[in-house]
N, C-alpha and C positions, 0 to 999 in steps of 0.2 A: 915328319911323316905321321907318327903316331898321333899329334896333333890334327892335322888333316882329318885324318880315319875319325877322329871322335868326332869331330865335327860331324861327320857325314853321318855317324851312327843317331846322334843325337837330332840330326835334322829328321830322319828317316823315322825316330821315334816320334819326333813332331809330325809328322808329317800321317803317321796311322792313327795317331791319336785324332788331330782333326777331321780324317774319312772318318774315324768310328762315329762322328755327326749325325754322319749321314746313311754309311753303310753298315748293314747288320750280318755275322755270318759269311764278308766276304774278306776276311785276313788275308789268307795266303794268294787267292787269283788276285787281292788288291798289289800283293805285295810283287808278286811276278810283272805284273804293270809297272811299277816304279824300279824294279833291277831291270828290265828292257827299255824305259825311257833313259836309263842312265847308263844303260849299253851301247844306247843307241841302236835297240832295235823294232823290231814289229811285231805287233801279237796279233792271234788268232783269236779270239774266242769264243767256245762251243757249248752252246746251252740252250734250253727249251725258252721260247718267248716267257716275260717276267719274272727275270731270274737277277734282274740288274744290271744286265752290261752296258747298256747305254750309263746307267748310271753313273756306275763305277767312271766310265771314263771320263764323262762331263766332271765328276769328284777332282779326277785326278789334273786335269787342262784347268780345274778352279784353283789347285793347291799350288801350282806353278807357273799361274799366270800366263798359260798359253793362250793362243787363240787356237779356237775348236770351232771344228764344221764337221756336217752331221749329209750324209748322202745317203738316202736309201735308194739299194740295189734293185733294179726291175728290171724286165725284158725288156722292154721299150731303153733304156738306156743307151746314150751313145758316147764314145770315148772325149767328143767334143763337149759334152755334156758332166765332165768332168774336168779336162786339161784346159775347156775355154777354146775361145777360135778368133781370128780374126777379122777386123772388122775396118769398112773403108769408110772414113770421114772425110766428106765432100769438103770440108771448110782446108782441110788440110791437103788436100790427094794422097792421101797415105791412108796405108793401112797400120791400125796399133791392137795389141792384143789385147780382149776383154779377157778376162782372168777369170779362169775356174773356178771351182770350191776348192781342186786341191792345194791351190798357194794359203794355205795355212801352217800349222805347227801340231796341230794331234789331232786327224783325221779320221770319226768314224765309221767306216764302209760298213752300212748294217745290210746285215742280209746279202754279204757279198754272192753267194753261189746263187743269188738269181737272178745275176744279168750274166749273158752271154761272154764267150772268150774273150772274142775283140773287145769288149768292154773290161772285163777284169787282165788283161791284158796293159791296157790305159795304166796302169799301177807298177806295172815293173820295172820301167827305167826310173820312176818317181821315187822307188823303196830301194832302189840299190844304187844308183846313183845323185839322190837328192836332187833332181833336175830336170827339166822336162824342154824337148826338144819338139819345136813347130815351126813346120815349113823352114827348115835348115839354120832356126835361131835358138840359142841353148840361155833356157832362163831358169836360173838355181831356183830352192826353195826357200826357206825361213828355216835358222836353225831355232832349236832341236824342229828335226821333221819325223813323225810318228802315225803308222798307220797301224789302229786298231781296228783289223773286220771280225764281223759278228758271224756264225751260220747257225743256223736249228739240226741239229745231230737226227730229229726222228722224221719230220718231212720234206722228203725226197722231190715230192711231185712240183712236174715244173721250175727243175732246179737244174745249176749248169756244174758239175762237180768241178773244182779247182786242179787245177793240173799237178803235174810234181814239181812244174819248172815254179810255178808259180809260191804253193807251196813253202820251196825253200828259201822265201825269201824270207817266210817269217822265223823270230829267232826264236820263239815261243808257241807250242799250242795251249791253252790253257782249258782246262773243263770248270764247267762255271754247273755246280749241280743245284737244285734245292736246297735249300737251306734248313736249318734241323729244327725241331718244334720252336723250341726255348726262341731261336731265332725270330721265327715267324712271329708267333708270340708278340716280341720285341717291335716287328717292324708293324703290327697290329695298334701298339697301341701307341707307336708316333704320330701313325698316322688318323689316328683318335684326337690324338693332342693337335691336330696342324701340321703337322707337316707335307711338306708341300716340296715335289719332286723337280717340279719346274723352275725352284727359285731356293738354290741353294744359300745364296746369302742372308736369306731369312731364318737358316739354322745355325748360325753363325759361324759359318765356314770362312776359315781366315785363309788368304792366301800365304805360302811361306818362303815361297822359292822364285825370284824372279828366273825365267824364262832362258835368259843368256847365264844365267848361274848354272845350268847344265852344263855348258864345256868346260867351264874351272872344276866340277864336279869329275867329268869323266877325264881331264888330266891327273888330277890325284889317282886314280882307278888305274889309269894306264899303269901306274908306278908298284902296285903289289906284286908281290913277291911269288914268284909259281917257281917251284924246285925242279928239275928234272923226272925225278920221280914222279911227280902230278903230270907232266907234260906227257911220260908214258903211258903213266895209267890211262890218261884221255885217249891217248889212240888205242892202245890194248882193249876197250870198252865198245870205241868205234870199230876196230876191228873183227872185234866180237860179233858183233850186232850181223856184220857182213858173212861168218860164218854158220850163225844160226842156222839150224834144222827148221824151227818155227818161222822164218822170213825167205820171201822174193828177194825182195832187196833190201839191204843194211841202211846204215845212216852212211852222210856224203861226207866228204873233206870238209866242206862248208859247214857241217852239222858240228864237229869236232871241235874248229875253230868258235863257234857260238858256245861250246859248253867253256870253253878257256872264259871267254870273254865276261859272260854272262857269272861264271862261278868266282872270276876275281869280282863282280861287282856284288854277289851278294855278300865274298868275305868280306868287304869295306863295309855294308850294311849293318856288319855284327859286331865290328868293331877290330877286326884285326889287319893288318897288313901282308897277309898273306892268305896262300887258300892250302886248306884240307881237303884230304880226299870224300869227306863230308857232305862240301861242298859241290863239289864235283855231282855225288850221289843226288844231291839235292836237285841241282837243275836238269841233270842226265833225261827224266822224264817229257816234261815240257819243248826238252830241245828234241828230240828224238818222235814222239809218239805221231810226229804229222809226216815224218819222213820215211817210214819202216813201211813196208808191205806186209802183210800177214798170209803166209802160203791157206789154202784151204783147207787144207789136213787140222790146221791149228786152230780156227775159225770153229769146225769142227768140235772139236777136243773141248771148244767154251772158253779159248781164251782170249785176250783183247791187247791192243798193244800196249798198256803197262804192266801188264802180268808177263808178255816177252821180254820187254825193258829189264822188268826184276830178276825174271832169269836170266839172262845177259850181264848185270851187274854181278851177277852171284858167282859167275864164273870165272871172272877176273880177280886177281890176287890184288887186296888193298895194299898200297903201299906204306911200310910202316912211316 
């Protein structure tokens, strides 16, 4: 087992080390990308245009040899126009299905909240059941299957807000902010030197992980170690959340279940075989801040939902 775990820690160092290529100032939203692809789940992420998240993910489907497709979100969008439709070939008399963008492996929804519901909609049997069902024919997707959507936090106009159902299906929200001077700096003067956004292989970005090497990955992960104690603490946190003064509504069952999953995978990133309540702490944010409601009273007050989050954590007794 301990063998396993290094491995994963060691690949996980490979694996920042080659983003640092590319990406400048984005460590930790990179890093919450690579514990959700090896969770197997779905991220959010929330940042003002040119901030990298296209990047980032393109980094990330290079480092893994997935295949990656890129959809941007419009009003004009239609679910067909996503999942594919079918189509009748004369030579055959039959109808066979042309294939959407989403039969891929790490799917970027940019600018998900501006297409309409029945359009972001299209996404939900696709992210929780890996599968997509047409005209009463169920065709899987490509494993690992991964949906990153993008949204801009400041304009609203002309936009279709994501619902809660929808929401929860991702295991992560991630804030993707500016980057700090030194940073900028940094990515000023790659881009001085040639670099070139479009054509990562020109920066020598190696890939390192084939693609079906994710579920031998997340077998090992299934296998860490969570104590009882961790398993309380998670719900005493979750449960917290749900008695808050500052919240409508808490985090779900589902939400709880993603901090387990998500925190044994970042313990294996760090090298141990088991999780800390650390750990726990670590993801708590991410898994949480998309699914809380914030009453108005709190909004008010100037607070935001990780400033709830840290209060909620704070009220819970760590387990020794």
């Amino acid at each position: 087992m301990n063998e396993s775990i290094n491995r994963i820690q060691t690949l996980y160092q490979h694996l920042r080390q080659e983003a640092d290529k590319v990406l400048v100032g984005l460590e930790e939203p990179f890093e919450l990308l690579v514990v959700a692809l090896l969770t197997g789940g779905h991220v959010l992420l929330e940042g003002v245009p040119g901030t990298a998240k296209t990047l980032m993910a393109k980094t990330l489907a290079h480092l893994v040899q997935a295949k990656f497709t890129r959809i941007q979100f419009t009003p004009d969008l239609m679910p067909s126009d996503i999942l594919g439709t079918s189509v009748f070939d004369i030579s055959t008399s039959q109808f066979h299905l042309k294939k959407g963008p989403i039969f891929t492996q790490l799917l970027l929804a940019d600018e998900i909240n501006r297409a309409p519901a029945k359009t972001q909609s299209a996404l939900l049997e696709a992210m929780e059941e890996r599968q997509i069902n047409l005209e009463g024919k169920r065709h899987p997707l490509d494993s690992p299957f991964m949906v990153i959507a993008t949204q801009n936090p400041i304009e609203y106009e002309g936009t279709y807000p994501l619902p809660e159902a929808q929401l929860d299906r991702f295991l992560f929200k991630v804030l993707v902010p500016y980057a700090p001077l030194e940073a900028e700096v940094e990515v000023l003067r790659r881009y001085h030197n040639g670099f070139d956004a479009h054509d990562l292989a020109s920066s020598g970005l190696q890939a390192l992980l084939p693609a079906n090497g994710v579920a031998q990955i997340r077998q090992v992960i299934q296998k860490i170690i969570v104590e009882d104690g961790i398993l309380t603490y998670i719900a005493q946190i979750t449960a917290a959340s749900r008695q808050s003064p500052d919240l409508t509504l808490g985090a779900s069952a589902r939400a709880a279940t993603h901090v387990l999953l998500s925190a044994k995978t970042y313990a294996a990133l760090q090298g141990r075989d088991f999780v800390t309540p650390d750990d726990v702490k670590t993801v708590v944010p991410p898994v949480f801040r998309h699914r809380i409601l914030l009453k108005p009273e709190a909004e008010i007050e100037g607070l935001d939902a990780d400033a709830v989050i840290q209060r909620v954590l704070g009220q819970v007794e760590v387990p020794r």
